[in-house]
N, C-alpha and C positions, 0 to 999 in steps of 0.2 A: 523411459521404459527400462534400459540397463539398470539404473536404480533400483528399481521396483524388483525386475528377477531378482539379482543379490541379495535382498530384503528379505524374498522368500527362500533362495539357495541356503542362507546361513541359521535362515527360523527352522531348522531340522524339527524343533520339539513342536512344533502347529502352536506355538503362543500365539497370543492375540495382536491384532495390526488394530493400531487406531491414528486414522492419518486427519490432518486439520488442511482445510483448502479454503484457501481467504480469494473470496471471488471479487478480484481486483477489477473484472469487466462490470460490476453493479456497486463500486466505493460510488458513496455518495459524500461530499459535503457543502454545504450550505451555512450561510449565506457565499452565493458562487464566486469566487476570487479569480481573477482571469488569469493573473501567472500562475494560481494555482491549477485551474483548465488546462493553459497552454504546457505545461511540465510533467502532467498528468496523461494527457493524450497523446505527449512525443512517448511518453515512456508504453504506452500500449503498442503502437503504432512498431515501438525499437523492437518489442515483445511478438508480436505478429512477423516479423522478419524471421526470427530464427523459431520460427514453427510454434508456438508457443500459443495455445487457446486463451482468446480473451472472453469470452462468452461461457459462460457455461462449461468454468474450468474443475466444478466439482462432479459434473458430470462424464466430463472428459478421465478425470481421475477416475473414478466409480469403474467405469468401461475397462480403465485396463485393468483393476482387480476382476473384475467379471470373465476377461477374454481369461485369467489364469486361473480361473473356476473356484476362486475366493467367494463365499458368500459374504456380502457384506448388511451391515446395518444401515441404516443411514437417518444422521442426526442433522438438522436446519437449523444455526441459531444466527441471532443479529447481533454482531455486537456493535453497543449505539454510543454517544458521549454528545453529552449535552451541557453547554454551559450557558448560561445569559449573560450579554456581552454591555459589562457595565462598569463606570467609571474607576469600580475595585480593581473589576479586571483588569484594568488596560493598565491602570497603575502595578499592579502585580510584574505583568508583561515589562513593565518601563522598570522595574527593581531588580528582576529575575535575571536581565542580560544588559553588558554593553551592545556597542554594535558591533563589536572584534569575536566576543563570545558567541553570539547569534550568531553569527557569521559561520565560525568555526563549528558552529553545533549544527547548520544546514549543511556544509559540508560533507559532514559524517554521516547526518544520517542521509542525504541523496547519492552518498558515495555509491550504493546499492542499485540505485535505479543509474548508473554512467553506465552498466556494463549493457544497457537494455538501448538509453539511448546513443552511445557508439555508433549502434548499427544505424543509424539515421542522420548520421553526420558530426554528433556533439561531439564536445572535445572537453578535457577538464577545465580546460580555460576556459570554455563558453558557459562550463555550469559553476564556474566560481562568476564569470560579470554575469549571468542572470541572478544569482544571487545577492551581488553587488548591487543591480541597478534594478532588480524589480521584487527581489524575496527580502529585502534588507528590514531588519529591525525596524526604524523609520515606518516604512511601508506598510508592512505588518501592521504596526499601532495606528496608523491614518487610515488603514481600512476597518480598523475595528472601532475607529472614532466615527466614519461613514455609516455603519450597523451597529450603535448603540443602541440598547433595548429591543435586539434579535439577539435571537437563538442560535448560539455557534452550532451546527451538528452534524457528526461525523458519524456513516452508520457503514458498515462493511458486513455483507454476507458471510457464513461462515458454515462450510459443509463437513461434517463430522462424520467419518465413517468409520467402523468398528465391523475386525470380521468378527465369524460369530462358530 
């Protein structure tokens, strides 16, 4: 909410606000990967501790431009990604990384969700051995050799609001 005032305190000239809110309470992906679940719903779960809507978090945004008498627009899009998960691929997968590089490249990008799961107990050593022992390159490719000839797909809500 401090955000949001400052945003408008320094917009003296009434430009336009166009804010994007990735509705992380409705990420879907499929075919379902259980450490993918489990790392997914700590990190909601770490999210819900420090006040933070999981549900109907473009809505939640929406409301406080509304309480500061911003009229807004409002845009729904999905963004989707779809891949069919086939012997190209996995080989792709098995070229694209060792298992030191995977590794390193889980890291980086779950560095973002540590600061969500902290509040639920994680620790950086616990999300370096889940990724060791359940996110690892290896793993990854044995699951996508388990759904060969499915449809990777990754769809995330995405609410676009524009004042006006």
């Amino acid at each position: 909410m401090q955000a949001l005032d400052e945003m408008i305190r320094v917009n003296k000239n009434k430009k336009r606000f166009i804010t994007l809110v990735l509705e992380k309470g409705r990420f879907e992906k499929l075919p379902i990967n259980n450490s993918d679940l489990r790392i997914f719903n700590d990190y909601l779960e770490g999210m819900k501790l420090i006040g933070c809507p999981i549900q109907n978090e473009g809505d939640y945004i929406e409301n406080l431009f509304i309480k500061r008498e911003i009229n807004l627009k409002r845009h729904e899009l999905l963004l989707e990604n779809k891949n069919l998960i086939t012997d190209g691929f996995i080989q792709l997968w098995e070229r694209s990384f060792t298992e030191q590089s995977y590794k390193e490249m889980m890291e980086n990008s779950m560095g973002f969700y540590l600061q969500f799961l902290k509040r639920i107990g994680w620790t950086k050593q616990k999300l370096i051995t889940f990724i060791e022992e359940e996110y690892s390159l290896q793993n990854t490719i044995d699951f996508y050799r388990e759904h060969l000839g499915e449809e990777l797909i990754q769809s995330t809500p995405i609410i676009l609001l524009e004042s006006t």
